[in-house]
Structure formats: C-alpha cells, structure tokens
VEXDREN-999990 format. One record per residue (C-alpha): residue in one letter; x, y, z. Coordinates in nm, 4 decimals, decimal comma. Layout:
   tiba         xx         yy         zz
      a          X          Y          Z
...
***
This chain:
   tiba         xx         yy         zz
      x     2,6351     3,0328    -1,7552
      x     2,4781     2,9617    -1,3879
      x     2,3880     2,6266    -1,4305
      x     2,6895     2,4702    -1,6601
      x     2,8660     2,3231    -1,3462
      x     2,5699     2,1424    -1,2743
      x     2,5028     2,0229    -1,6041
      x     2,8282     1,8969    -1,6417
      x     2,7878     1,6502    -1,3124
      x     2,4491     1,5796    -1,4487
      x     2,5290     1,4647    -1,8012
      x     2,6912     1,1278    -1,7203
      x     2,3960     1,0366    -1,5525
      x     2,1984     1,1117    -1,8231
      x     2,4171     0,8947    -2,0071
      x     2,3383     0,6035    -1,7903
      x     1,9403     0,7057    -1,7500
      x     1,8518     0,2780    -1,8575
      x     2,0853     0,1574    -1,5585
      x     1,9699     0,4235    -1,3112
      x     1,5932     0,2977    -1,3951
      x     1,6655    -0,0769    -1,3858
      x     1,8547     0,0302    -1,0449
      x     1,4943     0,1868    -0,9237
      x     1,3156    -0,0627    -1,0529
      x     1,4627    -0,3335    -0,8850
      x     1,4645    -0,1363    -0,5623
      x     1,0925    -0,0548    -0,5963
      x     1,0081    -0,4357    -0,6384
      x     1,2209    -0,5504    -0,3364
      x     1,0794    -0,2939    -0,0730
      x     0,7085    -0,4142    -0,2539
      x     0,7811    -0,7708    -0,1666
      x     0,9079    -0,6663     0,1730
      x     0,5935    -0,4831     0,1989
      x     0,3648    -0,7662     0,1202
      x     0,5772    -1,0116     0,3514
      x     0,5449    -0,7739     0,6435
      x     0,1155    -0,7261     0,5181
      x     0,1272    -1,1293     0,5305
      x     0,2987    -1,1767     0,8753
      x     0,0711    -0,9108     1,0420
      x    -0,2270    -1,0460     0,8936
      x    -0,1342    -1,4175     1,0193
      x    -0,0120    -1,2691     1,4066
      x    -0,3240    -1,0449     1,4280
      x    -0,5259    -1,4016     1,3258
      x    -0,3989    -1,5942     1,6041
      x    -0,4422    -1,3228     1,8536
      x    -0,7760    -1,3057     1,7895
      x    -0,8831    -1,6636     1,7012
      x    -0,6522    -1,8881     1,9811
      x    -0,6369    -2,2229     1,9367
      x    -0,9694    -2,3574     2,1641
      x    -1,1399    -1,9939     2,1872
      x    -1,5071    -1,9516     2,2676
      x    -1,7808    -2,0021     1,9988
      x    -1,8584    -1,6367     2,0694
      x    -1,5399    -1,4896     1,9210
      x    -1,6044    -1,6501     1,5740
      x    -1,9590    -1,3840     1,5311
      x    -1,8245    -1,0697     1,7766
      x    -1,4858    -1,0660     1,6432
      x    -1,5711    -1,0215     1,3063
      x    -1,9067    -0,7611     1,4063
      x    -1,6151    -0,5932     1,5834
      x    -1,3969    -0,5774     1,2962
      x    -1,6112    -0,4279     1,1109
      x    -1,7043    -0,1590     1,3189
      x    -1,3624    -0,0406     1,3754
      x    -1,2053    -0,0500     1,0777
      x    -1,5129     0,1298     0,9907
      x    -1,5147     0,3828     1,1591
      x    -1,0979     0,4361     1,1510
      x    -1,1722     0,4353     0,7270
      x    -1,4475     0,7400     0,7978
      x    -1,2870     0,9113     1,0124
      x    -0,8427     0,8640     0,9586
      x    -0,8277     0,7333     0,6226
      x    -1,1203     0,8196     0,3915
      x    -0,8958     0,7882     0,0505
      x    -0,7945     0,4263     0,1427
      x    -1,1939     0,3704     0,1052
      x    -1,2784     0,0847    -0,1369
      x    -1,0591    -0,2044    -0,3169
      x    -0,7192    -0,0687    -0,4791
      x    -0,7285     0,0005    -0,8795
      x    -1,0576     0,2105    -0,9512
      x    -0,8770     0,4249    -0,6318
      x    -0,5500     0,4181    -0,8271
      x    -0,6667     0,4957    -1,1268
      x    -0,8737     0,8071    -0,9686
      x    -0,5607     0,9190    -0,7932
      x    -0,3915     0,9124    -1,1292
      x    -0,6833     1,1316    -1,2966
      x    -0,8160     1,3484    -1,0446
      x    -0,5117     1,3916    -0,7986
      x    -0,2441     1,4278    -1,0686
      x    -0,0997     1,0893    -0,9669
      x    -0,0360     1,1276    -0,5752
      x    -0,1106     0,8671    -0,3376
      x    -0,0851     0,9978    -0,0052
      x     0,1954     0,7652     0,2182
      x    -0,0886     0,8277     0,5126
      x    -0,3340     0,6561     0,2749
      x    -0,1560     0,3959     0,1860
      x    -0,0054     0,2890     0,5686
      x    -0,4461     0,2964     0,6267
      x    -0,4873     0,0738     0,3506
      x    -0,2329    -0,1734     0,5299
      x    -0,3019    -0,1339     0,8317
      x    -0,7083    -0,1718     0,7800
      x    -0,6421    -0,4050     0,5114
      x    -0,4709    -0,6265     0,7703
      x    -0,6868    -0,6068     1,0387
      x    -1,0460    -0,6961     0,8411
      x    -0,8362    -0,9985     0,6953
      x    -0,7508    -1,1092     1,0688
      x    -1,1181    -1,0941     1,1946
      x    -1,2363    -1,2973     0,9072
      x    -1,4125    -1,0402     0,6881
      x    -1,3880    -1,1597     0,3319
      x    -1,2516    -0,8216     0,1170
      x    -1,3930    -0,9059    -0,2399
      x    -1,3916    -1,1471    -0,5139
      x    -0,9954    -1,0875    -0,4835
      x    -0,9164    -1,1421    -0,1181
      x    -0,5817    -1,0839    -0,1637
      x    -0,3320    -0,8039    -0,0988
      x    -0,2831    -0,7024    -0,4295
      x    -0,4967    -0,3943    -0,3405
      x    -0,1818    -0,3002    -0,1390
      x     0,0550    -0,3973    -0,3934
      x    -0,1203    -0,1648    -0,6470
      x    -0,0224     0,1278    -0,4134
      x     0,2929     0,1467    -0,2435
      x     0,5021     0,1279    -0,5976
      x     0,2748     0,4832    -0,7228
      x     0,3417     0,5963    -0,3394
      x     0,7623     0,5617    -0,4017
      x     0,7229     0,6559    -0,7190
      x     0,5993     0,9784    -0,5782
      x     0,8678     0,9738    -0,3359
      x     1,1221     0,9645    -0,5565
      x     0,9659     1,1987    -0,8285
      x     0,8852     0,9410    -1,0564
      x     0,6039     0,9828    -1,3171
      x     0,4384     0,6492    -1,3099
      x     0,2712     0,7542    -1,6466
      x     0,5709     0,7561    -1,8390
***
C-alpha cells in the first residue's frame, strides 16, 4: 500500500485524539484572552487620545459624529461581512458560508469594534466585546481545520 507509512505515524495520534483536543483547546482560549486584552488596551489608548484630560467641549459631539462616519464608511467599503453585532453573523457564516469566517473580517470587526468604542458610540444592549470573542475561536478553528460543528 501507498499510504501505510503514513498511517502508521498517524495512528498514535489517533490514539491520543482527547489530549491533542484539550491541547487545542487550551491554546484556542489563551490566544482568545490575549485577543480580548489587546481589544481592551486599544480601546482604552484610542479613548485617551481622543478624549485628553481638559479637551474642548467640542470633541465630546464631533468626535463621536466622526466616528461614526468613518467606521462607516471603512464597514461599506473594507469590511462589509464584519457588518452588524457578532452571533446572528456567526451563525450565518456557519449556514450560508459553510462555517468560514474570513481572518480579514474578523481583524475589521476589531479594529472597527475598537475604534466606535473609543469615540463613545454605544454598540448595543451588549456593549461589550463578546462580539469579537464569538469570532476569532471559529476564525482558528478554520485555521487549523477544525469543524466547529462537531
């Protein structure tokens, strides 16, 4: 047989297929919580960039009208999928696009995500970034040819 070398190297592993998922799992969870650190840090530097300690009155309406408009138009125009708040998109992705969440979609998703926080546009009844959180384990998942339906 072709293939019986192979096999051979590849039927220990099978062997051990509960230890080399707890290994992923754990390694899925700690770059998510480095994610959400890094999300949190950005969000809280961008903040004080644009609301200094003793700014003008004025920043407190254009910042956020300005916000809005960019992050706006990036969303149109650079990252249409990361449109909207993060499970009714995941669970499309899982239906419609066979599971795939794009790694462009989800760095616009953080990256937008961020930014709207920082200018003080309220993001839903959840205003939290669990909308992120949702997405970058299906995005490794993909990575590492995981089916997150199984």
């Amino acid at each position: 047989m072709v293939g019986t070398p192979l096999l051979r190297q590849i039927a220990p592993l099978q062997q051990r297929e509960n230890q080399i998922f707890l290994l992923l799992t754990l390694a899925i969870g700690a770059l998510t919580g480095l994610a959400v650190v890094a999300f949190i840090l950005l969000t809280g530097r961008l903040g004080m960039r644009l609301y200094p300690v003793g700014s003008a009155a004025w920043r407190r309406v254009l910042i956020p009208v300005g916000g809005s408009l960019g992050i706006g138009h990036l969303l149109f125009r650079y990252f249409p999928d990361a449109r909207g708040n993060g499970p009714p998109q995941t669970k499309a992705a899982l239906f419609a696009r066979e599971g795939v969440i794009t790694l462009g979609t989800v760095l616009g998703k953080f990256f937008c995500t961020s930014v709207t926080l920082a200018s003080g546009i309220p993001l839903g009844r959840e205003d939290l970034p669990s909308k992120l959180v949702v997405a970058l384990p299906q995005c490794w998942a993909a990575a590492w040819d995981c089916d997150p339906r199984r």
